[in-house]
C-alpha positions as CSV (number, residue, x, y, z in Angstrom):
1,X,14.3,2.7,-2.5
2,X,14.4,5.1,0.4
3,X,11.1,7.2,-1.6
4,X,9.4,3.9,-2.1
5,X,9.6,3.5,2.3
6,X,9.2,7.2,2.8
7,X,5.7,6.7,0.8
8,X,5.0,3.7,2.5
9,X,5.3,5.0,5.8
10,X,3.3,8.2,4.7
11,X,0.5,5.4,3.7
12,X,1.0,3.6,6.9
13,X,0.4,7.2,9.5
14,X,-2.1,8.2,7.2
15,X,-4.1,4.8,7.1
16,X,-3.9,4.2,11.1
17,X,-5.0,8.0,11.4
18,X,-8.1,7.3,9.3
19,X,-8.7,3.8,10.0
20,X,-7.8,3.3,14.1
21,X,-6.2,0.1,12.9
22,X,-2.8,-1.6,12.5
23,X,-2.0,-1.5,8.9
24,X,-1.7,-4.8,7.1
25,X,-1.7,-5.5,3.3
26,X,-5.0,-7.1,3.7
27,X,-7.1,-4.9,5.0
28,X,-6.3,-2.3,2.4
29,X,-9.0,-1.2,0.1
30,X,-9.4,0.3,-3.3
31,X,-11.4,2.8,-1.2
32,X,-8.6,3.6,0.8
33,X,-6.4,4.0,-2.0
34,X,-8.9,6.8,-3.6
35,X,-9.3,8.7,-0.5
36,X,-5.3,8.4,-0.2
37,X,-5.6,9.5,-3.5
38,X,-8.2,12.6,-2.5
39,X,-6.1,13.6,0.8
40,X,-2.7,13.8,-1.0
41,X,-4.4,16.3,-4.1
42,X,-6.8,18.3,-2.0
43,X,-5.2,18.1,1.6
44,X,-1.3,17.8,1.0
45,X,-2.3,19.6,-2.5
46,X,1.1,18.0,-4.5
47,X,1.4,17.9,-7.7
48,X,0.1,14.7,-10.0
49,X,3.6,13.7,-10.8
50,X,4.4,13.1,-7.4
51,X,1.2,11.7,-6.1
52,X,1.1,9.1,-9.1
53,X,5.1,8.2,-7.8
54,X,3.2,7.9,-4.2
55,X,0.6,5.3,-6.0
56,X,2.9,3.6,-7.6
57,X,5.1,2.2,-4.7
58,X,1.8,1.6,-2.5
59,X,0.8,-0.8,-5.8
60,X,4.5,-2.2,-6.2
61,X,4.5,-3.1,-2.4
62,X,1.0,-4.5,-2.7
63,X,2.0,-6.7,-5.6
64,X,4.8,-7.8,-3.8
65,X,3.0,-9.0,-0.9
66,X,0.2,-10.9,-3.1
67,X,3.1,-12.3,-5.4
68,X,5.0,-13.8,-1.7
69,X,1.1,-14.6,-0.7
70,X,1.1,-17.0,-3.4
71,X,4.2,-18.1,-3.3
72,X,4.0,-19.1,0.3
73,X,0.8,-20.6,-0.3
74,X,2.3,-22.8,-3.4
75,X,5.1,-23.6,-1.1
76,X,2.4,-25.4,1.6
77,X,0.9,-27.0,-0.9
78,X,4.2,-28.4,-2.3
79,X,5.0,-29.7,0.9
80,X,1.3,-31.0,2.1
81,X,1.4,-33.3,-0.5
């Protein structure tokens, strides 16, 4: 868990840096994600085992904020009726 926040945060700096924006899930692009992608190989040069664990919790957290998206979404529908 505390590698999944630690890569998170790394995302976060790294995105504001690039982007001069607050950070939200929906704003993040799949060209953000290859240019993360680009900056931790060529820049940060680390090795493909770790930059694919640095992928991986940036697409666990995203899933988890679509999957509470449409929960919450569900949830107004549910009670709109």
């Amino acid at each position: 868990m505390d590698k999944y926040l630690c890569d998170f945060d790394a995302f976060t700096e790294w995105f504001k840096s690039k982007n001069q924006e607050q950070l939200t899930p929906a704003v993040i692009t799949a060209t953000d994600l290859r240019e993360y992608k680009r900056y931790l190989d060529e820049t940060l040069e680390l090795k493909p085992q770790t930059i694919n664990r640095k992928l991986s919790s940036l697409r666990s957290f995203l899933n988890d904020f679509r999957i509470s998206s449409l929960l919450l979404q569900q949830e107004v529908l549910i009670t709109d009726n």
